[in-house]
MDTraj code that builds the backbone (N, CA, C; nanometers):
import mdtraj as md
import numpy as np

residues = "UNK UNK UNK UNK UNK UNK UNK UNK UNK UNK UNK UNK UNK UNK UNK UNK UNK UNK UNK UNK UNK UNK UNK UNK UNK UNK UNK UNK UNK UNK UNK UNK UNK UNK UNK UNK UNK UNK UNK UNK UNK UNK UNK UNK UNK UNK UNK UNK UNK UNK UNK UNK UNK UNK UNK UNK UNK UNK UNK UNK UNK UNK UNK UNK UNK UNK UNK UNK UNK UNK UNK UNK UNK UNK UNK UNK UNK UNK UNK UNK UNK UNK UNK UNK UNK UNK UNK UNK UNK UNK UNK UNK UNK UNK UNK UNK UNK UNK UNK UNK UNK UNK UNK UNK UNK UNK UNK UNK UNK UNK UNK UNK UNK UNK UNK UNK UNK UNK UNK UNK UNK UNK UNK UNK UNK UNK UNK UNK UNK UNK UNK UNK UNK UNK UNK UNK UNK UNK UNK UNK UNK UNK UNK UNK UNK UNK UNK UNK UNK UNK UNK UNK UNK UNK".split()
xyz = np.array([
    [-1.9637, -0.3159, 1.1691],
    [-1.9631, -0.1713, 1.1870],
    [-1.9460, -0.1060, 1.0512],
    [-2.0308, -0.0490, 1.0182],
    [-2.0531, -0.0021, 0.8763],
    [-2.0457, 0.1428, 0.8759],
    [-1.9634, 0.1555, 0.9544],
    [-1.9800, 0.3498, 0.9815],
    [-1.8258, 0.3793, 1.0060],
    [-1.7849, 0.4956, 0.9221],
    [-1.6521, 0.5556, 0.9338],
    [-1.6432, 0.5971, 1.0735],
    [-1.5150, 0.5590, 1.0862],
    [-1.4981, 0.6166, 1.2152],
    [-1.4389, 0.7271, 1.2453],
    [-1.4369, 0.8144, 1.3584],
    [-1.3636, 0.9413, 1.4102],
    [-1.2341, 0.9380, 1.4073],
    [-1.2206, 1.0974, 1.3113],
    [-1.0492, 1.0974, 1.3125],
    [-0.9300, 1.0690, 1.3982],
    [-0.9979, 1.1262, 1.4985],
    [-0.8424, 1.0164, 1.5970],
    [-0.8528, 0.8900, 1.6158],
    [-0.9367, 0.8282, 1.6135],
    [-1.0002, 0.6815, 1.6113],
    [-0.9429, 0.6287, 1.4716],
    [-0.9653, 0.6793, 1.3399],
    [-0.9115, 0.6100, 1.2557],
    [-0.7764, 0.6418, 1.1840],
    [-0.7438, 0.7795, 1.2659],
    [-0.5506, 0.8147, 1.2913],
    [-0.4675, 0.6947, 1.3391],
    [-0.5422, 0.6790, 1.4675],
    [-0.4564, 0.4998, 1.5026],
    [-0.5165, 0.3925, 1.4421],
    [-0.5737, 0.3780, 1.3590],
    [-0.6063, 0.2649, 1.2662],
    [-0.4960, 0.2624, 1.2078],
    [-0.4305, 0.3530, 1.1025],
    [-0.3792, 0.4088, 0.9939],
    [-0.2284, 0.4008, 1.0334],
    [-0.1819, 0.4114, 1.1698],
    [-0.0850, 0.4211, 1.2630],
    [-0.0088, 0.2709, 1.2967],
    [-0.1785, 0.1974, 1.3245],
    [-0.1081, 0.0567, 1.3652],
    [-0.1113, -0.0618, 1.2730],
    [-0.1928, -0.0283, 1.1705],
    [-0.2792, -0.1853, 1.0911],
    [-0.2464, -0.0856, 0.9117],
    [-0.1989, -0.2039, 0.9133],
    [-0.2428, -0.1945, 0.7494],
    [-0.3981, -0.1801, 0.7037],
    [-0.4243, -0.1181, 0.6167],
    [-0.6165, -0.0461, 0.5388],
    [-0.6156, -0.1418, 0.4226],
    [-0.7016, -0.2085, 0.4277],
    [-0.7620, -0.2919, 0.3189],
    [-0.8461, -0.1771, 0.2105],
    [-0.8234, -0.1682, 0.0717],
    [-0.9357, -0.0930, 0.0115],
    [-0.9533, -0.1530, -0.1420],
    [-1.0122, -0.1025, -0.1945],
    [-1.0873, -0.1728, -0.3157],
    [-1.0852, -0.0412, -0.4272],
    [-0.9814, -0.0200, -0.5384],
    [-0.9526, 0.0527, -0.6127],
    [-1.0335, 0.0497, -0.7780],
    [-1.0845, 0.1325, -0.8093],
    [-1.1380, 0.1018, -0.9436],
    [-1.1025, 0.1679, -1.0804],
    [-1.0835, 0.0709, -1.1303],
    [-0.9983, 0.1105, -1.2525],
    [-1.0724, 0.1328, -1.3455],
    [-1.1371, 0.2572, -1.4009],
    [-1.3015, 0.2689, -1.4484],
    [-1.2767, 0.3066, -1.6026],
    [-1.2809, 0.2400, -1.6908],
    [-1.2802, 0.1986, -1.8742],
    [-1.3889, 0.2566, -1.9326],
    [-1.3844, 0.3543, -2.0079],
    [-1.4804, 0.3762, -2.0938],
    [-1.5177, 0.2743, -2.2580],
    [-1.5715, 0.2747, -2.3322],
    [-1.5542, 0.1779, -2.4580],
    [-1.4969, 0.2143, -2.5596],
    [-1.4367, 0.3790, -2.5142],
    [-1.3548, 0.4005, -2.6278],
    [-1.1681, 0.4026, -2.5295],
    [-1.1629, 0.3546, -2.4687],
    [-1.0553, 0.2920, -2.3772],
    [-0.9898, 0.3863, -2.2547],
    [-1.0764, 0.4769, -2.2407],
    [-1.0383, 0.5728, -2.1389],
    [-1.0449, 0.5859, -1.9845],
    [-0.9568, 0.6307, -1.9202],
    [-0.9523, 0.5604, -1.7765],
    [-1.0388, 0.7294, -1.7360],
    [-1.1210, 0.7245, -1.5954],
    [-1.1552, 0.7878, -1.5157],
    [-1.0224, 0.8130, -1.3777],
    [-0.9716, 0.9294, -1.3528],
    [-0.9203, 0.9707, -1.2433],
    [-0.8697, 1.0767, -1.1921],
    [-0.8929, 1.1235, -1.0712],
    [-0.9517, 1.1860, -0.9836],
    [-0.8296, 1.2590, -0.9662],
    [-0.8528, 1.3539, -0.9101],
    [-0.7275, 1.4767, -0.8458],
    [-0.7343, 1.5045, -0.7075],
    [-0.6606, 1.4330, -0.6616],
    [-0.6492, 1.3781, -0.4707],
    [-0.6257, 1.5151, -0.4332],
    [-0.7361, 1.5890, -0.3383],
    [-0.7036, 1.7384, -0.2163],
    [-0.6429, 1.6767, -0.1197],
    [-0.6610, 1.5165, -0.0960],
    [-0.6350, 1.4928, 0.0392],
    [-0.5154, 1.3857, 0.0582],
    [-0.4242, 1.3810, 0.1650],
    [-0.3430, 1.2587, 0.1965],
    [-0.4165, 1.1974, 0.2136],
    [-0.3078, 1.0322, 0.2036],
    [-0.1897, 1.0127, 0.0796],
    [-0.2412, 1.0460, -0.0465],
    [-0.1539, 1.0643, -0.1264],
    [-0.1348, 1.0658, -0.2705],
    [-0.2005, 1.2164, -0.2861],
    [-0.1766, 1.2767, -0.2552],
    [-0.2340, 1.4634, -0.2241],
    [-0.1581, 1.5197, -0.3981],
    [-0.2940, 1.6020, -0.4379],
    [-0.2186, 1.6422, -0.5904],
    [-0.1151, 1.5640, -0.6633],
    [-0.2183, 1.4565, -0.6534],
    [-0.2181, 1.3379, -0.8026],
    [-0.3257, 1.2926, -0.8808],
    [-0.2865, 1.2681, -1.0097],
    [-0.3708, 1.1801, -1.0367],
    [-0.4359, 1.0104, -1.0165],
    [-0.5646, 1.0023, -0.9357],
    [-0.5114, 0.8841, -0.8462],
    [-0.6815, 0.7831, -0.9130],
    [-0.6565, 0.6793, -0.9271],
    [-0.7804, 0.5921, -0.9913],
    [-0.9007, 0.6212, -0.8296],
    [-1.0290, 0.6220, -0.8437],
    [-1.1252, 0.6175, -0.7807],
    [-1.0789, 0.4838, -0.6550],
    [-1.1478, 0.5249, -0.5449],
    [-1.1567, 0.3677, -0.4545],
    [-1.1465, 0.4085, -0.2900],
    [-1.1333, 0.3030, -0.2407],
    [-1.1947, 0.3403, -0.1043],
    [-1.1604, 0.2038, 0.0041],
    [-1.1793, 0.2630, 0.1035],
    [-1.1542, 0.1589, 0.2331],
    [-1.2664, 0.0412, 0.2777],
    [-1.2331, -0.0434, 0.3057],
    [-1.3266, -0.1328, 0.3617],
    [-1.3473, -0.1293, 0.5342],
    [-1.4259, -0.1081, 0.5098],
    [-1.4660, -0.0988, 0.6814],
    [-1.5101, -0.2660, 0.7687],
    [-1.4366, -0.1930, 0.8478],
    [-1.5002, -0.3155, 0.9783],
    [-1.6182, -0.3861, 0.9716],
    [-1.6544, -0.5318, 0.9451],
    [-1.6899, -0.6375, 0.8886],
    [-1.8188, -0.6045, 0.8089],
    [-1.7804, -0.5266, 0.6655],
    [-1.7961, -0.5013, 0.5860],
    [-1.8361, -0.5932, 0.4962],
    [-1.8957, -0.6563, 0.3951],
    [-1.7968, -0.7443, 0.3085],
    [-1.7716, -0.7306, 0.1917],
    [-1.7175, -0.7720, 0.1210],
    [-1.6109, -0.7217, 0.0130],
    [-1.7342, -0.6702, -0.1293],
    [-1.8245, -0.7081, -0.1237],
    [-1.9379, -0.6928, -0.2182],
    [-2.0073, -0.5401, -0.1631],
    [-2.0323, -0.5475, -0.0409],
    [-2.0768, -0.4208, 0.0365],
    [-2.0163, -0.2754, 0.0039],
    [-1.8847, -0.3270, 0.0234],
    [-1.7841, -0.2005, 0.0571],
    [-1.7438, -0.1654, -0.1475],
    [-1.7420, -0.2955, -0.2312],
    [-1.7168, -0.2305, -0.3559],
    [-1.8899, -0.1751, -0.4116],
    [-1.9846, -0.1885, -0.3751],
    [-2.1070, -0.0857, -0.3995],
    [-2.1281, 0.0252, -0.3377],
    [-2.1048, 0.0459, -0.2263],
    [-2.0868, 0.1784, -0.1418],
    [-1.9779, 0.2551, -0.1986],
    [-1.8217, 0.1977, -0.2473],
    [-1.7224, 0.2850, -0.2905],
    [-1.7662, 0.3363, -0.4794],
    [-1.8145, 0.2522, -0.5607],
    [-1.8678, 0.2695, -0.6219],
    [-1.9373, 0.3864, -0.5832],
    [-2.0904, 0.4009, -0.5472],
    [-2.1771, 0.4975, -0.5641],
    [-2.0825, 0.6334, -0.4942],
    [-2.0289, 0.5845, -0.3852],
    [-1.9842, 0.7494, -0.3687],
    [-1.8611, 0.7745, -0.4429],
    [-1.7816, 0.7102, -0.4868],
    [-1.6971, 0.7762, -0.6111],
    [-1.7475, 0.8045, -0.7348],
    [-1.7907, 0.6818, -0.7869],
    [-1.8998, 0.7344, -0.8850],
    [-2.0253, 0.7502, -0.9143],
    [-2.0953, 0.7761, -0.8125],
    [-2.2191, 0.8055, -0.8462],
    [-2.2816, 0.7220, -0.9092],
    [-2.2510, 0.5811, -0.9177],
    [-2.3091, 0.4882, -1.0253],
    [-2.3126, 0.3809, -0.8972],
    [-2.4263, 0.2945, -0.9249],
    [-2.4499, 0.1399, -0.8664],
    [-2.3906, 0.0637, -0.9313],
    [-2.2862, -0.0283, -0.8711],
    [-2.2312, -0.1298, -0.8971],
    [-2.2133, -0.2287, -0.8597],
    [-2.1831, -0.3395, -0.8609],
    [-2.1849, -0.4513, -0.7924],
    [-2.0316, -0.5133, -0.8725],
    [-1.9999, -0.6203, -0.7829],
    [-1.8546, -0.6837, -0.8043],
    [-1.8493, -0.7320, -0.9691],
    [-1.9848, -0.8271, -0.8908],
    [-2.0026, -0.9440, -1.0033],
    [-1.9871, -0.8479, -1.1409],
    [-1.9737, -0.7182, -1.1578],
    [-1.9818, -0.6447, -1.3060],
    [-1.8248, -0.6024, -1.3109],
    [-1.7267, -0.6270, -1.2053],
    [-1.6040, -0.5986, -1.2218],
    [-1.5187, -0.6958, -1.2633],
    [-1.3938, -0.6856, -1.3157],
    [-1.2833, -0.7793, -1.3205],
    [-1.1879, -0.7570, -1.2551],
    [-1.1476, -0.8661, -1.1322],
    [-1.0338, -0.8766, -1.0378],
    [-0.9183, -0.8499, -1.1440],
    [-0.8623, -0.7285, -1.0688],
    [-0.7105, -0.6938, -1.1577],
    [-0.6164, -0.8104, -1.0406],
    [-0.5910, -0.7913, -0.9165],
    [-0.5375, -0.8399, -0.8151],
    [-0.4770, -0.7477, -0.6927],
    [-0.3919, -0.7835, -0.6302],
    [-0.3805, -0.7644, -0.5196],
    [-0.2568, -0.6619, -0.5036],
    [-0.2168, -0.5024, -0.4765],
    [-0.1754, -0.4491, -0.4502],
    [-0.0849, -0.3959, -0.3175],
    [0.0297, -0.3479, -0.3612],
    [0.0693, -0.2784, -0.2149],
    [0.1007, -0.1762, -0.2276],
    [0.0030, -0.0231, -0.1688],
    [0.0665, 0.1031, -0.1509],
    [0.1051, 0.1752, -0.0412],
    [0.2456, 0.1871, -0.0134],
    [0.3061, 0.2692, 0.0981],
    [0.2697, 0.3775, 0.0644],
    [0.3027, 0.5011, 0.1602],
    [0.2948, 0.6364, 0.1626],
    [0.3652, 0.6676, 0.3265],
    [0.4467, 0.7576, 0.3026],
    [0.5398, 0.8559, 0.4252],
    [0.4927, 0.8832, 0.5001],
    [0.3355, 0.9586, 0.4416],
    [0.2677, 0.9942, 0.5406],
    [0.0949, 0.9450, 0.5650],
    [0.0171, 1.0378, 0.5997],
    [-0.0946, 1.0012, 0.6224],
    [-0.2192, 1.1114, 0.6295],
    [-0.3326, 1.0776, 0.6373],
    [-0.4587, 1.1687, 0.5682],
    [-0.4721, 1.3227, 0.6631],
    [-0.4300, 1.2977, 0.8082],
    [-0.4395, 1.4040, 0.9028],
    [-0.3045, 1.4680, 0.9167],
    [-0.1784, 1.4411, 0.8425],
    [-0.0562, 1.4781, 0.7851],
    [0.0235, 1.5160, 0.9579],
    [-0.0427, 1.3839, 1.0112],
    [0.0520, 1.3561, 1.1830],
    [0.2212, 1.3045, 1.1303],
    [0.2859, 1.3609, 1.2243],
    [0.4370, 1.3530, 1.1867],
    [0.4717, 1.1870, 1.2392],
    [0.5716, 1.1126, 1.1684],
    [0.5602, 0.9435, 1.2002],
    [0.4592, 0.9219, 1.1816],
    [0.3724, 0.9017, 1.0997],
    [0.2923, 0.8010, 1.0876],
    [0.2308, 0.7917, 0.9432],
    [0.2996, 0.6413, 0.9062],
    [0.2989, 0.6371, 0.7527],
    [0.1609, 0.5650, 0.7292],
    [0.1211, 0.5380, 0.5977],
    [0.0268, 0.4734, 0.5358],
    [0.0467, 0.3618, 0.4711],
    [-0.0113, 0.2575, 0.4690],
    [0.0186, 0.1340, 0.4301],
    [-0.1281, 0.0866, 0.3872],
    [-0.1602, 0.0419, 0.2384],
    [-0.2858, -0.0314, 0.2239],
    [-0.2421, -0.1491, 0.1163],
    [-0.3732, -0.2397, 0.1692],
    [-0.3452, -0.3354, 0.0694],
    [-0.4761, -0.3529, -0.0084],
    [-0.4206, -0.3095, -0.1667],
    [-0.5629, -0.2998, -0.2266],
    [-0.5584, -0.4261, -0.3397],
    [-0.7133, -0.4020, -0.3465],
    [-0.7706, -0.5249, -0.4394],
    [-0.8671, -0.4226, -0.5338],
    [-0.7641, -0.4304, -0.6984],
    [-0.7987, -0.3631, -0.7493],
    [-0.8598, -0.4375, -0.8482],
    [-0.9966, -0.3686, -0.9057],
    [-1.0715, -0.4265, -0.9971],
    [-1.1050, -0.3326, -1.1110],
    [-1.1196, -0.3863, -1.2134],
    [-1.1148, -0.2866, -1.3699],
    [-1.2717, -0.3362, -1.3756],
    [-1.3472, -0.1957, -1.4240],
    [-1.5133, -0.1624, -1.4442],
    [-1.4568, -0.1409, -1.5919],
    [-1.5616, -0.1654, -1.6863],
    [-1.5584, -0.1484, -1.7967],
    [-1.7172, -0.0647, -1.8217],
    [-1.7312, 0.0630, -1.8725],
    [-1.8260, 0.1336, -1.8503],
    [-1.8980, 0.2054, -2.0196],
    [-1.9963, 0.2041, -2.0576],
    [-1.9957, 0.2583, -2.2033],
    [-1.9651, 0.3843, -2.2129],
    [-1.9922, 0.4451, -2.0985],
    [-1.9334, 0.6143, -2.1108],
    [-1.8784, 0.6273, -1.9538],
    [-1.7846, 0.7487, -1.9620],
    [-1.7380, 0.7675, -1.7740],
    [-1.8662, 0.8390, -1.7075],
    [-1.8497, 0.8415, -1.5907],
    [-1.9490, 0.9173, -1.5431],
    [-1.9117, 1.0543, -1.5166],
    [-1.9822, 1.1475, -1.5139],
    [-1.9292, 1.2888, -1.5027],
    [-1.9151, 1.3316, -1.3493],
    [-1.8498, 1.3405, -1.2860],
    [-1.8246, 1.3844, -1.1574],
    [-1.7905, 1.5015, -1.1672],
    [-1.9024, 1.5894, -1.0271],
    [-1.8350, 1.7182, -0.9647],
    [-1.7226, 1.6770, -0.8956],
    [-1.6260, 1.8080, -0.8867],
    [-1.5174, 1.7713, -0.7535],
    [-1.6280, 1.7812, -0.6497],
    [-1.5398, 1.7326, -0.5518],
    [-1.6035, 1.6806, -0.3952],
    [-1.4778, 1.7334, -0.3174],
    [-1.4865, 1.6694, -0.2357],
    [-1.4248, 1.6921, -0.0730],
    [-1.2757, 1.6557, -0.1015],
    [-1.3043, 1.5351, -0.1670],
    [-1.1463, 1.4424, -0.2030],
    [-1.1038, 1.4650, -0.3368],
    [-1.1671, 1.5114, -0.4102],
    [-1.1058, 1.5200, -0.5652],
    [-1.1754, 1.6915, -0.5966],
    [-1.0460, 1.7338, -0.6849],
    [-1.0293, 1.8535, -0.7032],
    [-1.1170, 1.8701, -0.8450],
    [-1.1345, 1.7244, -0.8929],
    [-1.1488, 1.7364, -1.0446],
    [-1.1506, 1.6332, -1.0947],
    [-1.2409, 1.5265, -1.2131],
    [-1.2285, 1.4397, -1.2251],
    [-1.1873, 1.4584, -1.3917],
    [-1.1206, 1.3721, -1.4375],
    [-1.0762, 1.3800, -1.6235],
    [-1.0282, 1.2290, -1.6424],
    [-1.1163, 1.2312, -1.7860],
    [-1.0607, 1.1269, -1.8713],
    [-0.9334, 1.0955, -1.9189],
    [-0.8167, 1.0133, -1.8916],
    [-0.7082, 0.9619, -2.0053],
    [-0.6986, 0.8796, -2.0894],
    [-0.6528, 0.9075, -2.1619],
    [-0.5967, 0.7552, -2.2427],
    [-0.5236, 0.6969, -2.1815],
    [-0.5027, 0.5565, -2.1985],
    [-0.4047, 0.4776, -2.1360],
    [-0.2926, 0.5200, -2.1545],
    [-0.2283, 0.6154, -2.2641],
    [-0.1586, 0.6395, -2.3211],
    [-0.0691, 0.8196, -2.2660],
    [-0.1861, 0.8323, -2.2373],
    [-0.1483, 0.9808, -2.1890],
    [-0.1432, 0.9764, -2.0260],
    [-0.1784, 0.8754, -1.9524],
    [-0.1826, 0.8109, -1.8054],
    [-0.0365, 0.7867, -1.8042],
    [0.0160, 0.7164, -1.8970],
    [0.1496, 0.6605, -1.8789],
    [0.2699, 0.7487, -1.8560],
    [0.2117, 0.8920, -1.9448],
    [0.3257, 0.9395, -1.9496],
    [0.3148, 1.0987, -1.8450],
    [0.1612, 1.0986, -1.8367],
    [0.1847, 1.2660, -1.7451],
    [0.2384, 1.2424, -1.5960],
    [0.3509, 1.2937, -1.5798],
    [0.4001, 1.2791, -1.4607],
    [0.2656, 1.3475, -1.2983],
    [0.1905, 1.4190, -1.3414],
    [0.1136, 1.3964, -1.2251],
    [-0.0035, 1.2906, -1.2204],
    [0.0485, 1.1581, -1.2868],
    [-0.0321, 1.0323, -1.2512],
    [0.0042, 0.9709, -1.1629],
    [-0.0017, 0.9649, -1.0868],
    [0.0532, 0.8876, -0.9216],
    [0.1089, 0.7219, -1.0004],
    [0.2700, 0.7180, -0.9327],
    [0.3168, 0.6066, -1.0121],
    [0.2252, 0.4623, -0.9653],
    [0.1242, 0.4778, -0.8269],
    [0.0792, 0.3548, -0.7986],
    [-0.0474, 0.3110, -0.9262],
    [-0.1647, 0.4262, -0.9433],
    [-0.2303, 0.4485, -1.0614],
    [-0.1726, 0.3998, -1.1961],
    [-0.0186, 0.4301, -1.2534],
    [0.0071, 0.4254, -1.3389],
    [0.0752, 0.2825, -1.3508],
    [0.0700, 0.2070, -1.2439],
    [0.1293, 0.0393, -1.2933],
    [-0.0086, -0.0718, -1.2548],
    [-0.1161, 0.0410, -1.2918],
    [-0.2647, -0.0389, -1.3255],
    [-0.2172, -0.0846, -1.4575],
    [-0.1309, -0.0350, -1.5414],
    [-0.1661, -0.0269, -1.6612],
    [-0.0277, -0.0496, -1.7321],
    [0.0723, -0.1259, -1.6686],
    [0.1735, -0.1772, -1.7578],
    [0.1285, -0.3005, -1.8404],
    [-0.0210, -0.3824, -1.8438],
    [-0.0383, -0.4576, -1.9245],
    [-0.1866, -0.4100, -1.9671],
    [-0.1996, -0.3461, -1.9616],
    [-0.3795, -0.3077, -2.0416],
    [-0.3695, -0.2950, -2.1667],
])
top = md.Topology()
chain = top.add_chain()
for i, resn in enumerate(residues, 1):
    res = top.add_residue(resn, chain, resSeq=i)
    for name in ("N", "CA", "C"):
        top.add_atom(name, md.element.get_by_symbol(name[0]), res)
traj = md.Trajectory(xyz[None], top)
C-alpha cells in the first residue's frame, strides 16, 4: 500500500504503533546542512532535518526516493546515501494535536552529501527552508535537539 492514509486512519496508526521514517541529513560541499521550519506536529516551529514516513510495504529504497523528491525536489536513491543509523524520537504529542496521544518514531537516518543544497519553496510542512553550518546548528536554540545530535560527531 503505497498511498497515505486518512487522517483518522493514520491518527490510530500514530496512537498504537511506533512510525518507521527515513531522515536526511542533506551536506552541501562547503559543509552546510539543509533544514526545514516544521508548521506542523511533532516538532512544530523547529528547525527539523528533511524526512519522512515509510509506508505500508513500502521498501526502504522506495520510500527514501519518494521522501527525497518530495522534500527535496531532487531524485535520489539510497545507494547515494550514507547510513548514519538508527534513531529514537518521542514527542508528547502528535500531527492532529489529539489530547493523549503521543508520537513515537524510529528513524533511520542517512547523510546525502550534495554539491549545492537545493532551493526549496515553503510548502505545507515547512515554513522555510535555510542553510547552517554545523556550527551554527549546534548552537541556535530553535534547532530541534533531535536534528541537533545528527551532529555531535560530524
Amino acid at each position: 500500500m503505497d498511498v497515505a492514509l486518512p487522517r483518522a486512519q493514520w491518527l490510530d496508526v500514530v496512537a498504537r504503533t511506533p512510525l518507521v521514517s527515513i531522515d536526511l541529513i542533506v551536506l552541501d560541499d562547503a559543509g552546510h546542512v539543509l533544514l526545514g521550519w516544521r508548521r506542523n506536529r511533532p516538532a512544530q516551529h523547529s528547525w527539523f532535518v528533511p524526512g519522512g514516513v515509510v509506508r505500508k510495504d513500502e521498501s526502504l529504497d522506495a520510500a527514501f526516493a519518494r521522501i527525497a523528491e518530495a522534500e527535496l525536489g531532487v531524485g535520489l536513491s539510497r545507494a547515494q546515501a550514507e547510513f548514519v543509523g538508527v534513531f529514537e524520537h518521542r514527542y508528547d504529542d502528535n500531527f492532529a494535536a489529539a489530547p493523549g496521544i503521543t508520537t513515537h518514531y524510529v528513524v533511520l537516518a542517512h547523510r546525502v552529501r550534495l554539491a549545492a543544497l537545493p532551493e526549496r519553496p515553503a510548502d505545507d510542512q515547512h515554513g522555510a527552508f535555510r542553510a547552517f553550518s554545523v556550527e551554527q546548528l549546534r548552537v541556535e536554540p530553535a534547532v530541534h535537539r533531535y536534528t541537533r545530535a545528527y551532529f555531535t560527531e560530524v
